[in-house]
VOGUKE-541067 format. One record per residue: z, y, x of N, C-alpha, C in turn; residue in one letter. Coordinates in Angstrom, 3 decimals. Layout:
+----------+----------+----------+----------+----------+----------+----------+----------+----------+------+
!     n.zz !     n.yy !     n.xx !    ca.zz !    ca.yy !    ca.xx !     c.zz !     c.yy !     c.xx ! fise !
+----------+----------+----------+----------+----------+----------+----------+----------+----------+------+
!        Z !        Y !        X !        Z !        Y !        X !        Z !        Y !        X !    a !
...
+----------+----------+----------+----------+----------+----------+----------+----------+----------+------+
END
This chain:
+----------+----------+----------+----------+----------+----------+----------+----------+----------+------+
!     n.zz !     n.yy !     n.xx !    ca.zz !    ca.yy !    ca.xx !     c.zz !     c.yy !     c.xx ! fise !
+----------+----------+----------+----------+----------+----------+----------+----------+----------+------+
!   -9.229 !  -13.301 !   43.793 !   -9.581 !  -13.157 !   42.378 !   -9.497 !  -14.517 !   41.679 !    x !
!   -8.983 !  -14.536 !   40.365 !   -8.899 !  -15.871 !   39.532 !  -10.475 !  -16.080 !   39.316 !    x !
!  -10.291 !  -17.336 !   39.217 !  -11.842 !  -18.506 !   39.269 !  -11.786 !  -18.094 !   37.231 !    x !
!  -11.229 !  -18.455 !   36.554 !  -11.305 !  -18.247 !   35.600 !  -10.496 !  -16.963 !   34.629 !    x !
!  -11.048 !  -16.425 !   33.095 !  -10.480 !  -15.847 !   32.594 !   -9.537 !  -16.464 !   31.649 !    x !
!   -8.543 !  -15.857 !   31.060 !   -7.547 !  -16.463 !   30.129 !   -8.076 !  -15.141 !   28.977 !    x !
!   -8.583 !  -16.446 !   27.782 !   -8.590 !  -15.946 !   26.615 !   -7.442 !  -16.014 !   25.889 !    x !
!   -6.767 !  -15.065 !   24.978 !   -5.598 !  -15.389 !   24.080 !   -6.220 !  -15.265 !   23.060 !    x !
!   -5.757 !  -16.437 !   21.651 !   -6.445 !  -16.099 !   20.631 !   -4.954 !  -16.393 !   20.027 !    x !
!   -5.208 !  -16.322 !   18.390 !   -3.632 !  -16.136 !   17.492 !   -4.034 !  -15.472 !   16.455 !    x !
!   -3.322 !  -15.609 !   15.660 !   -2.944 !  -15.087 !   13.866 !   -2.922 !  -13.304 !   14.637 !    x !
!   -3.542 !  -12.233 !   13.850 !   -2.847 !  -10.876 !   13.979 !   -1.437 !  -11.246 !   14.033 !    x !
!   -0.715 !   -9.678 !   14.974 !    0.658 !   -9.905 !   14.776 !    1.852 !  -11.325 !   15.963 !    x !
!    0.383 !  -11.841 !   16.518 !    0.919 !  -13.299 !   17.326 !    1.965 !  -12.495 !   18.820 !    x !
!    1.201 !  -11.345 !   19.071 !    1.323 !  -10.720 !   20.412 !    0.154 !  -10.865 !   21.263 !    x !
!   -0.748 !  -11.068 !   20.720 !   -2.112 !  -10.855 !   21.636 !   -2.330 !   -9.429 !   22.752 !    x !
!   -2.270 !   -8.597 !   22.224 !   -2.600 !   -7.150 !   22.802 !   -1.174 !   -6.848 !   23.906 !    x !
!   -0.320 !   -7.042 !   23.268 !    1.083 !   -7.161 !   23.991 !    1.028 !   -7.922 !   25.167 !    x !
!    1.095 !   -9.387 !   24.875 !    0.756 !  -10.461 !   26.025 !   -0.008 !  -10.287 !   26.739 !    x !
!   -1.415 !  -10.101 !   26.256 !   -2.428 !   -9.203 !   27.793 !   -1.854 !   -8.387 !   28.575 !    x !
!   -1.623 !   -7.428 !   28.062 !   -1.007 !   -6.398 !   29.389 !   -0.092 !   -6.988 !   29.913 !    x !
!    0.756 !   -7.412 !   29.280 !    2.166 !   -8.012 !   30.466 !    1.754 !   -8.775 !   31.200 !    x !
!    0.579 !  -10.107 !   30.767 !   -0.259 !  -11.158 !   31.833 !   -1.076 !   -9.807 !   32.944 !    x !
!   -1.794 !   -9.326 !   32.966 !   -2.558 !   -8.312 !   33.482 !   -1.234 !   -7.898 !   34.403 !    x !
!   -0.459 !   -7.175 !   34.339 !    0.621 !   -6.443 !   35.167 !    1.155 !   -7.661 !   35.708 !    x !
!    1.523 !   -8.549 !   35.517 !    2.194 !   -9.589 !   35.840 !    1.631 !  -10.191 !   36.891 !    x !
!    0.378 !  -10.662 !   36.489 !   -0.311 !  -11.513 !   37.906 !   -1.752 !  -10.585 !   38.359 !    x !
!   -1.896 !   -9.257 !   38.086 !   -2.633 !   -8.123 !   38.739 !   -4.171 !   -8.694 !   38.457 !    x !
!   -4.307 !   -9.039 !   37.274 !   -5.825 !   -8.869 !   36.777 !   -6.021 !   -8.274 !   35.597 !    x !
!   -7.506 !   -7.936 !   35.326 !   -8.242 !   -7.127 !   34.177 !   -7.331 !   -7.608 !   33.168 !    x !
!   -7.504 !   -6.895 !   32.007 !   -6.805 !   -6.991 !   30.543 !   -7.959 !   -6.246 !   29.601 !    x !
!   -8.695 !   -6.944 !   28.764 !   -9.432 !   -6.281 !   27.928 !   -8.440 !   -6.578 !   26.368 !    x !
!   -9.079 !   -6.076 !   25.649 !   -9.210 !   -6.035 !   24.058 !  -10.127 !   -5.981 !   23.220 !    x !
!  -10.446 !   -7.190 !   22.474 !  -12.104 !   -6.977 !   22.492 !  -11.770 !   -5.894 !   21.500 !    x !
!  -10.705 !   -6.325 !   20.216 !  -11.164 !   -5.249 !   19.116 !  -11.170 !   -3.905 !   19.452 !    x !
!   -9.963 !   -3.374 !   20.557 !  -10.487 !   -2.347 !   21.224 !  -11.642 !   -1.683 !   22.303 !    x !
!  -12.672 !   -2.773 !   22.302 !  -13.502 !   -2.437 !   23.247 !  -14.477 !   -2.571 !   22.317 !    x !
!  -14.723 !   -3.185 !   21.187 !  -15.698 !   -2.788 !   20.006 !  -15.240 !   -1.452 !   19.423 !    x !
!  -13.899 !   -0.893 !   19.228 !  -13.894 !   -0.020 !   18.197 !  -14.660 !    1.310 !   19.735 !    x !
!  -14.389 !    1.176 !   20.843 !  -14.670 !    2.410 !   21.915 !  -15.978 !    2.327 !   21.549 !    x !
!  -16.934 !    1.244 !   22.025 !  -18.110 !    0.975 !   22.013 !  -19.099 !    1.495 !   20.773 !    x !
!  -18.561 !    1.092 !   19.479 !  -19.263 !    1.742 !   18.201 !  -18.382 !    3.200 !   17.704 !    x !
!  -17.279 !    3.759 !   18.472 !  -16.878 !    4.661 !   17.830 !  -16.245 !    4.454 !   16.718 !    x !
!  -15.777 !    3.635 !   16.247 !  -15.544 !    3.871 !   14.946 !  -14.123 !    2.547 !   14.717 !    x !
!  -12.986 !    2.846 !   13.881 !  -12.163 !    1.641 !   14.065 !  -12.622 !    0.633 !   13.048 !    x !
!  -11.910 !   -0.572 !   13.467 !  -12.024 !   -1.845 !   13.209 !  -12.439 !   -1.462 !   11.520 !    x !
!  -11.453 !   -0.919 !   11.179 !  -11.125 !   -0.989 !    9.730 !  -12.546 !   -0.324 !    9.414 !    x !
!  -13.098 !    0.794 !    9.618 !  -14.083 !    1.268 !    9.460 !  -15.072 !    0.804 !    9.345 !    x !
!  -15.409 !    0.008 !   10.533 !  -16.446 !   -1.060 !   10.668 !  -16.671 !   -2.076 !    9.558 !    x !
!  -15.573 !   -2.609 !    8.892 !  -15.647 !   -3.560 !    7.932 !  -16.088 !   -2.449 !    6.891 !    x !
!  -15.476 !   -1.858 !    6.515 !  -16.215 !   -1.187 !    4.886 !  -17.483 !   -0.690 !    5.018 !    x !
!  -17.915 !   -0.215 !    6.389 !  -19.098 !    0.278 !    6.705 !  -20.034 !   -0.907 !    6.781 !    x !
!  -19.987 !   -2.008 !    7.368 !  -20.791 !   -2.784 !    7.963 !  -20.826 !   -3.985 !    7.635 !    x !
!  -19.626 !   -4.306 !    7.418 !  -19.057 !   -5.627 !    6.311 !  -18.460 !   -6.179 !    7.841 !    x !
!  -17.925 !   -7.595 !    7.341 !  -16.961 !   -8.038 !    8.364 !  -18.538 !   -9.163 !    9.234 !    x !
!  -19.105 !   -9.334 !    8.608 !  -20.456 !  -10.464 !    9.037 !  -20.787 !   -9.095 !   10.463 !    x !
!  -21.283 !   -8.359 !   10.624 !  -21.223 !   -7.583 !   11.317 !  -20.731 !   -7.023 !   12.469 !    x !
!  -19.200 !   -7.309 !   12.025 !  -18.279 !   -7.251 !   12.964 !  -17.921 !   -8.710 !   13.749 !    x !
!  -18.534 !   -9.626 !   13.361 !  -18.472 !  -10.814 !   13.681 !  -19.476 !  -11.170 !   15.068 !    x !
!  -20.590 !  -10.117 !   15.001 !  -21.340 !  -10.379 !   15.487 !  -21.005 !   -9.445 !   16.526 !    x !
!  -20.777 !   -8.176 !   16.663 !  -20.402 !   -7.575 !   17.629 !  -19.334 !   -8.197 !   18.563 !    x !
!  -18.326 !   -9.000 !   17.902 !  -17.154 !   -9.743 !   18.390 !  -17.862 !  -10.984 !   19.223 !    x !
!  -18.368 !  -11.965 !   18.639 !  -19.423 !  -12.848 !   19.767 !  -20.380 !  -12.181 !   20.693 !    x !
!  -20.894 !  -11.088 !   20.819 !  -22.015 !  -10.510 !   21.815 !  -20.586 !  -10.012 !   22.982 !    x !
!  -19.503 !   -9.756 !   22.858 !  -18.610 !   -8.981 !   23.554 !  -17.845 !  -10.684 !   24.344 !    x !
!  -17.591 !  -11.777 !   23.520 !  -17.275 !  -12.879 !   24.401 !  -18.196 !  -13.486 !   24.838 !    x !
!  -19.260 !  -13.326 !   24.622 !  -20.377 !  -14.150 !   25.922 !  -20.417 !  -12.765 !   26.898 !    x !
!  -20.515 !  -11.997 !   26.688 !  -20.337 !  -10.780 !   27.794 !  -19.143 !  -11.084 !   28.982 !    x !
!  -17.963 !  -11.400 !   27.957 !  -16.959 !  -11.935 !   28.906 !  -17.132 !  -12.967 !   29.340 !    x !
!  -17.633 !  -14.109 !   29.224 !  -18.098 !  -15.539 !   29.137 !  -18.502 !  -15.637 !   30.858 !    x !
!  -19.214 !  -14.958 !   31.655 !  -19.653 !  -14.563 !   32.760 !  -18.871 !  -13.795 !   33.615 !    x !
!  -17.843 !  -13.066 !   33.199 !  -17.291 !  -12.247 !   34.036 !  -16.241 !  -13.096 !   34.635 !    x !
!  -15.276 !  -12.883 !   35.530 !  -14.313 !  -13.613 !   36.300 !  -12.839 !  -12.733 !   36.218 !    x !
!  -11.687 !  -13.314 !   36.042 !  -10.835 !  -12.678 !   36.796 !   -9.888 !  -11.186 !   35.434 !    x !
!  -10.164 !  -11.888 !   34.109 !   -9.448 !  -11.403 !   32.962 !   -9.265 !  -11.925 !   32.266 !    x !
!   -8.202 !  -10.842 !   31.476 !   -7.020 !  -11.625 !   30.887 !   -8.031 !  -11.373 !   29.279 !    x !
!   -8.260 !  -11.806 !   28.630 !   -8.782 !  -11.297 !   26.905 !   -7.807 !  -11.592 !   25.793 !    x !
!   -7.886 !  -10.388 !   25.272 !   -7.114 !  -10.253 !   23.641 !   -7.955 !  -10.310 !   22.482 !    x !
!   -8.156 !  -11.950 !   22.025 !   -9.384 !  -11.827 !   21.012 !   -8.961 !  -11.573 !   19.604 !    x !
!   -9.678 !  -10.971 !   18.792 !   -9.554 !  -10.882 !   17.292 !   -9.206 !  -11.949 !   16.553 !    x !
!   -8.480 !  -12.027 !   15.605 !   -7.363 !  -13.381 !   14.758 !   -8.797 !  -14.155 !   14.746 !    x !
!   -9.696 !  -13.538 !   14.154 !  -10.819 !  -14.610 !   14.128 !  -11.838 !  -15.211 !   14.518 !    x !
!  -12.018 !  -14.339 !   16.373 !  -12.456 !  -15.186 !   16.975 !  -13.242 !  -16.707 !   16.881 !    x !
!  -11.981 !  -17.529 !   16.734 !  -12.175 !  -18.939 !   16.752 !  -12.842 !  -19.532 !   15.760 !    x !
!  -13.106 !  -18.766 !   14.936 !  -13.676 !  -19.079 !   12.965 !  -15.256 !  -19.498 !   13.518 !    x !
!  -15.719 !  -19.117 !   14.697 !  -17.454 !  -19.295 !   15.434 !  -17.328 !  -20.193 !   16.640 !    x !
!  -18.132 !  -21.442 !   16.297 !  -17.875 !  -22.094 !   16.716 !  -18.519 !  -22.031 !   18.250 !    x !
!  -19.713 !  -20.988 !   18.543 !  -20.388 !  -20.447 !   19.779 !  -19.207 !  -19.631 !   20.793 !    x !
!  -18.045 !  -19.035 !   19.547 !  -17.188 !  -17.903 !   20.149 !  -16.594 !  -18.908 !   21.231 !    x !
!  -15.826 !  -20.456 !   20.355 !  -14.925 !  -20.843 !   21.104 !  -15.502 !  -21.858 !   22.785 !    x !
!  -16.947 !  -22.188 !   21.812 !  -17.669 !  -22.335 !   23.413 !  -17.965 !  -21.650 !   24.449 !    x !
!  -18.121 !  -20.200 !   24.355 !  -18.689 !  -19.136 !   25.486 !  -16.430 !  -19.119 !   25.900 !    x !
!  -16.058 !  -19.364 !   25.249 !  -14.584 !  -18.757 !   25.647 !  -14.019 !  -20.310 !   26.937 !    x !
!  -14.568 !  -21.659 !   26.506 !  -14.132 !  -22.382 !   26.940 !  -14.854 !  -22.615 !   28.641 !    x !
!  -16.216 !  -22.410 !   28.017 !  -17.301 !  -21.967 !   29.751 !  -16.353 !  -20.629 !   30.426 !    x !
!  -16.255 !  -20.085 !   29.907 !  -15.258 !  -18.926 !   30.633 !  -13.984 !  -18.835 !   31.508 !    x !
!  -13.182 !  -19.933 !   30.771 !  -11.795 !  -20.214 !   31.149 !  -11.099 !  -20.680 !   30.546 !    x !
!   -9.479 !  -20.491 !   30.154 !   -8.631 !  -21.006 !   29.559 !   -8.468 !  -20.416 !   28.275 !    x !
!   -7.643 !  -21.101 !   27.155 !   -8.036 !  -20.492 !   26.254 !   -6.416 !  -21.299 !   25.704 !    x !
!   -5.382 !  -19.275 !   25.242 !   -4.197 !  -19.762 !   25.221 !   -4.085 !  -19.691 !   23.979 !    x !
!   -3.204 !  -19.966 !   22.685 !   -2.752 !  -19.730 !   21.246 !   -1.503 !  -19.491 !   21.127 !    x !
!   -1.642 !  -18.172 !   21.122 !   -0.077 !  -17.158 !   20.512 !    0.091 !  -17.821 !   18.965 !    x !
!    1.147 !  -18.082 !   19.000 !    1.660 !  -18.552 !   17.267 !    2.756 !  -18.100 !   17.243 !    x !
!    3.275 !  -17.930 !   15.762 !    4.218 !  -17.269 !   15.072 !    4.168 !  -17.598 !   13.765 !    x !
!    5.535 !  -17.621 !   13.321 !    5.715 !  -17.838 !   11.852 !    5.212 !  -16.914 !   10.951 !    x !
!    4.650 !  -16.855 !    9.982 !    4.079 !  -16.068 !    8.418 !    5.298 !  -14.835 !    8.776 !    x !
!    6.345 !  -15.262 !    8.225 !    7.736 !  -13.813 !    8.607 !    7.509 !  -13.480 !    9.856 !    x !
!    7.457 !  -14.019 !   11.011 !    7.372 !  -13.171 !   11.779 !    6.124 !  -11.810 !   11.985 !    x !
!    4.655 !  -12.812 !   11.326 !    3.619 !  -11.668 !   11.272 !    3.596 !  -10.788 !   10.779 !    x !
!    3.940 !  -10.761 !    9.126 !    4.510 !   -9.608 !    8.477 !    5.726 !   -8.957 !    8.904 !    x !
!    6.590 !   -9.698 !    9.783 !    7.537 !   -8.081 !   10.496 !    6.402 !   -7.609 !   11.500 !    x !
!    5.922 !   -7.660 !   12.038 !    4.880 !   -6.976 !   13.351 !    3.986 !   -6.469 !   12.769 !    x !
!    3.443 !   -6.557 !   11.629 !    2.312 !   -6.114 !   11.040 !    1.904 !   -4.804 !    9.651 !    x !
!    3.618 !   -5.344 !    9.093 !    3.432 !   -4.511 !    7.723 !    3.749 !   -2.939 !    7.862 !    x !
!    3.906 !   -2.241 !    8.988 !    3.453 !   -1.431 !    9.010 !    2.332 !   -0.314 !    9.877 !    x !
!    1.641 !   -1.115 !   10.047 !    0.007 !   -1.254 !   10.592 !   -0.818 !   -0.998 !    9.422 !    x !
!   -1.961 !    0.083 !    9.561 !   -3.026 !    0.174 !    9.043 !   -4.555 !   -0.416 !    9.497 !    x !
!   -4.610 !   -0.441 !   10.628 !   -5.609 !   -0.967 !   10.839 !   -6.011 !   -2.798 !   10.604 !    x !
!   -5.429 !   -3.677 !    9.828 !   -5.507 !   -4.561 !    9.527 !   -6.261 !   -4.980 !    8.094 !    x !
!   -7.743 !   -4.726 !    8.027 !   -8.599 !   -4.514 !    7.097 !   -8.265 !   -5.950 !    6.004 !    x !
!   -8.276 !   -6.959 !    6.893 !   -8.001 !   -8.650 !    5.609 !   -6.669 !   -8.606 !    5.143 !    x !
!   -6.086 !   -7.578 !    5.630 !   -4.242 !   -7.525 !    4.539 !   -4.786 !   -6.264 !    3.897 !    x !
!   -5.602 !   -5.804 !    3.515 !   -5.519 !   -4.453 !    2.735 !   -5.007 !   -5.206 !    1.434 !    x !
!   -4.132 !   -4.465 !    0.467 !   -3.616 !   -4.746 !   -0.730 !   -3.048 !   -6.052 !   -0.792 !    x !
!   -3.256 !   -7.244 !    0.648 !   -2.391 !   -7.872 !    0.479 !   -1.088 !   -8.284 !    1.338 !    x !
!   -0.664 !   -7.442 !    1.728 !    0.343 !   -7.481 !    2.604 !    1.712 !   -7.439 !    2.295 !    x !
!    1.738 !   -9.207 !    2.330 !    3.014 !   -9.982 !    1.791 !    3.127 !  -11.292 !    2.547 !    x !
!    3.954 !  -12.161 !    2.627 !    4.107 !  -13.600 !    3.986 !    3.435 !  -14.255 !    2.903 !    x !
!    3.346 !  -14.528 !    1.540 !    2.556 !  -15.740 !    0.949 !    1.393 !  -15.329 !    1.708 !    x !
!    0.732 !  -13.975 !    1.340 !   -0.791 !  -13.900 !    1.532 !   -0.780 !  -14.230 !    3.295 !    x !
!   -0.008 !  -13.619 !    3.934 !   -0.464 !  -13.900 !    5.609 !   -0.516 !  -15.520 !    5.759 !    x !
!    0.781 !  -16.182 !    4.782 !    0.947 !  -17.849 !    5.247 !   -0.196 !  -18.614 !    4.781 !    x !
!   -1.535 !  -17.997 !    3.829 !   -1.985 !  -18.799 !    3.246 !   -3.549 !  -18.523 !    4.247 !    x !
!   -3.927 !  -17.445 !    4.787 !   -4.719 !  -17.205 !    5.650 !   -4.561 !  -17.868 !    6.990 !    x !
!   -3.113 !  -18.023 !    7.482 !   -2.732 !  -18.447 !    8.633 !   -3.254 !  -20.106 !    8.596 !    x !
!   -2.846 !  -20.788 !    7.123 !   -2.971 !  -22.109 !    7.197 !   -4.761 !  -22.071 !    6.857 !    x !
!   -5.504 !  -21.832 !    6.434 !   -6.562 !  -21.243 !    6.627 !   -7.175 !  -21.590 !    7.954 !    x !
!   -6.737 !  -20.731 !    8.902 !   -7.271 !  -20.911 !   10.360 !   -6.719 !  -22.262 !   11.101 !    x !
!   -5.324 !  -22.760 !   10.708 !   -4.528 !  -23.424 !   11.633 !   -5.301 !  -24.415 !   12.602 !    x !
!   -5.895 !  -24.798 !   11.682 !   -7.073 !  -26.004 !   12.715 !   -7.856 !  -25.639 !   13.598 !    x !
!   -8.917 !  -24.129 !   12.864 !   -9.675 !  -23.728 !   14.075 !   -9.020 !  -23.153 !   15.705 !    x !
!   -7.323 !  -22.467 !   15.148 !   -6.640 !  -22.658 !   16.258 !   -6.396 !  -23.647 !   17.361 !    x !
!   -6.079 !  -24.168 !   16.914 !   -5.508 !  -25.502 !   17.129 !   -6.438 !  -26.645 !   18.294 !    x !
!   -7.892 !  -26.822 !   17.673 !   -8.861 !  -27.365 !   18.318 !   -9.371 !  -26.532 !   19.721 !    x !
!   -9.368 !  -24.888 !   19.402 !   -9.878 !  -24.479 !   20.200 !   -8.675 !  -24.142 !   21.487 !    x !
!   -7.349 !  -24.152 !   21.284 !   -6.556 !  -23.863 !   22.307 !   -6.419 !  -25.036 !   23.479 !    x !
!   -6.658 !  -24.653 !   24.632 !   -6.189 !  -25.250 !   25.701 !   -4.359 !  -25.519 !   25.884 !    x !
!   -3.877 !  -24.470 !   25.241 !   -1.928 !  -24.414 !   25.381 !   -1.873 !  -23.962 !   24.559 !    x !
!   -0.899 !  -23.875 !   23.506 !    0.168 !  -22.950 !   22.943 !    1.423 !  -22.808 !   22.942 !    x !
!    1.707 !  -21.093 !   22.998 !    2.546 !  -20.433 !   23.451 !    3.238 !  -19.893 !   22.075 !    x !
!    4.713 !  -20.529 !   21.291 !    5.396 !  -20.065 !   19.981 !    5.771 !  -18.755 !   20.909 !    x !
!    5.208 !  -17.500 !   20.092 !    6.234 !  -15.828 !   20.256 !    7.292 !  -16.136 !   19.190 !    x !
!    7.649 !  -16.787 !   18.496 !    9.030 !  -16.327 !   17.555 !    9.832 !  -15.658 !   18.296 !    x !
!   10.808 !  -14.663 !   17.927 !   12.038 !  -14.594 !   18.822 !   12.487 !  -14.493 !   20.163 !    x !
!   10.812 !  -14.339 !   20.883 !   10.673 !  -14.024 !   22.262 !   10.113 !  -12.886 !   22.870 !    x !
!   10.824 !  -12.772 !   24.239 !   10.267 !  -11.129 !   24.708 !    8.915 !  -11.506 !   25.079 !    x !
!    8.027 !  -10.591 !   25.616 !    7.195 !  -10.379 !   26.031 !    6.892 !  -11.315 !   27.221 !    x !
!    8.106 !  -11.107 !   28.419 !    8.378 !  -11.288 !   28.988 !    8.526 !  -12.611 !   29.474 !    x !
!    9.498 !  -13.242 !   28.361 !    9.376 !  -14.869 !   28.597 !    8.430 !  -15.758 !   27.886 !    x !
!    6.887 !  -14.629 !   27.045 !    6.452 !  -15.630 !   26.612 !    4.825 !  -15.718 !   28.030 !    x !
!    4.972 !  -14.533 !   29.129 !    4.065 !  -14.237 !   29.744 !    5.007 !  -14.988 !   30.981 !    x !
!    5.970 !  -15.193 !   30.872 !    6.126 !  -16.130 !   32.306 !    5.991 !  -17.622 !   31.807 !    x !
!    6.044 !  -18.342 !   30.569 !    6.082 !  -19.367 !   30.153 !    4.151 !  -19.688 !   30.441 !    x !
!    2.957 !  -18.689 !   30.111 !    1.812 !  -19.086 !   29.958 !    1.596 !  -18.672 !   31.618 !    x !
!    2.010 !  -18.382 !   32.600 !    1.902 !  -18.443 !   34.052 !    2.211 !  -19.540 !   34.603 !    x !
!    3.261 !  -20.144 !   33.577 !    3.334 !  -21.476 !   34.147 !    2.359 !  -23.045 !   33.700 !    x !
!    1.790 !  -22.869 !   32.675 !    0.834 !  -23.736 !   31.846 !   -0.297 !  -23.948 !   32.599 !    x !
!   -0.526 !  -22.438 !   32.392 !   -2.229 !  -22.577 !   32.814 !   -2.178 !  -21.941 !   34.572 !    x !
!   -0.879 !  -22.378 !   34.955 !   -1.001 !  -22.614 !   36.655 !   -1.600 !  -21.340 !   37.474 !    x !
!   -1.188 !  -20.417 !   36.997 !   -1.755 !  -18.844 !   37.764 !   -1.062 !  -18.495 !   38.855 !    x !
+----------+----------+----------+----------+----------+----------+----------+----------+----------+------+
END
């Protein structure tokens, strides 16, 4: 069993959810999702949760689910774009393990994304200014909190999950 977990964090649209499973199949460990293991957990999807509960809310369910992981051993995690925005998130993630950053260009997110509903912070604005101006937004909290980053532009699945096997030495 791996000594540590590999967190992926990234812009929506980076290949987070994608890249887990292929890491998971690839080198035969767990693969969670947190936003999918909050939406199982409360029943209700992401998007839901925000109009219902507000996003402060969902923020908090999202940190109680990475110190949960924070302790466990031996998975791969697909964290929410904003994760890293808490500065407790990116500490329980770093006590945990490695911690990779899927990036991608503004065009590339809006091709992967614009036709997705469940993406509650693009409602009504889903266009590359609005994704590029959110993206630069985060860029730093990315940035500080990644151990590696891994550019998806223009790459399979495939070579961006054998490229982070080779980084973080699995």
């Amino acid at each position: 069993m791996m000594k540590e977990n590999i967190f992926l964090i990234g812009f929506m649209g980076t290949g987070k959810t994608t890249i887990s499973r292929e890491l998971s199949k690839a080198v035969g460990i767990k693969e969670v999702d947190l936003d999918q293991e909050i939406e199982k957990r409360q029943q209700m999807k992401i998007s839901e949760i925000f109009s219902v509960y507000g996003e402060a809310y969902f923020r908090e369910l999202e940190t109680a689910l990475i110190k949960e992981y924070e302790k466990k051993r031996g998975y791969v995690i697909s964290c929410g774009g904003g994760a890293v925005l808490r500065e407790e998130n990116v500490r329980s993630m770093k006590n945990g393990g490695q911690i990779v950053l899927l990036s991608a260009s503004a065009e590339t997110v809006y091709e992967r994304v614009r036709y997705g509903k469940n993406r509650p912070l693009l409602e009504g604005n889903m266009n590359v200014d609005y994704i590029s101006g959110l993206m630069e937004q985060r860029r730093t909290a990315y940035e500080l909190a990644a151990d590696v980053t891994v550019v998806t532009d223009d790459r399979t699945p495939k070579e961006i999950t054998e490229e982070i096997i080779k980084m973080v030495k699995l």
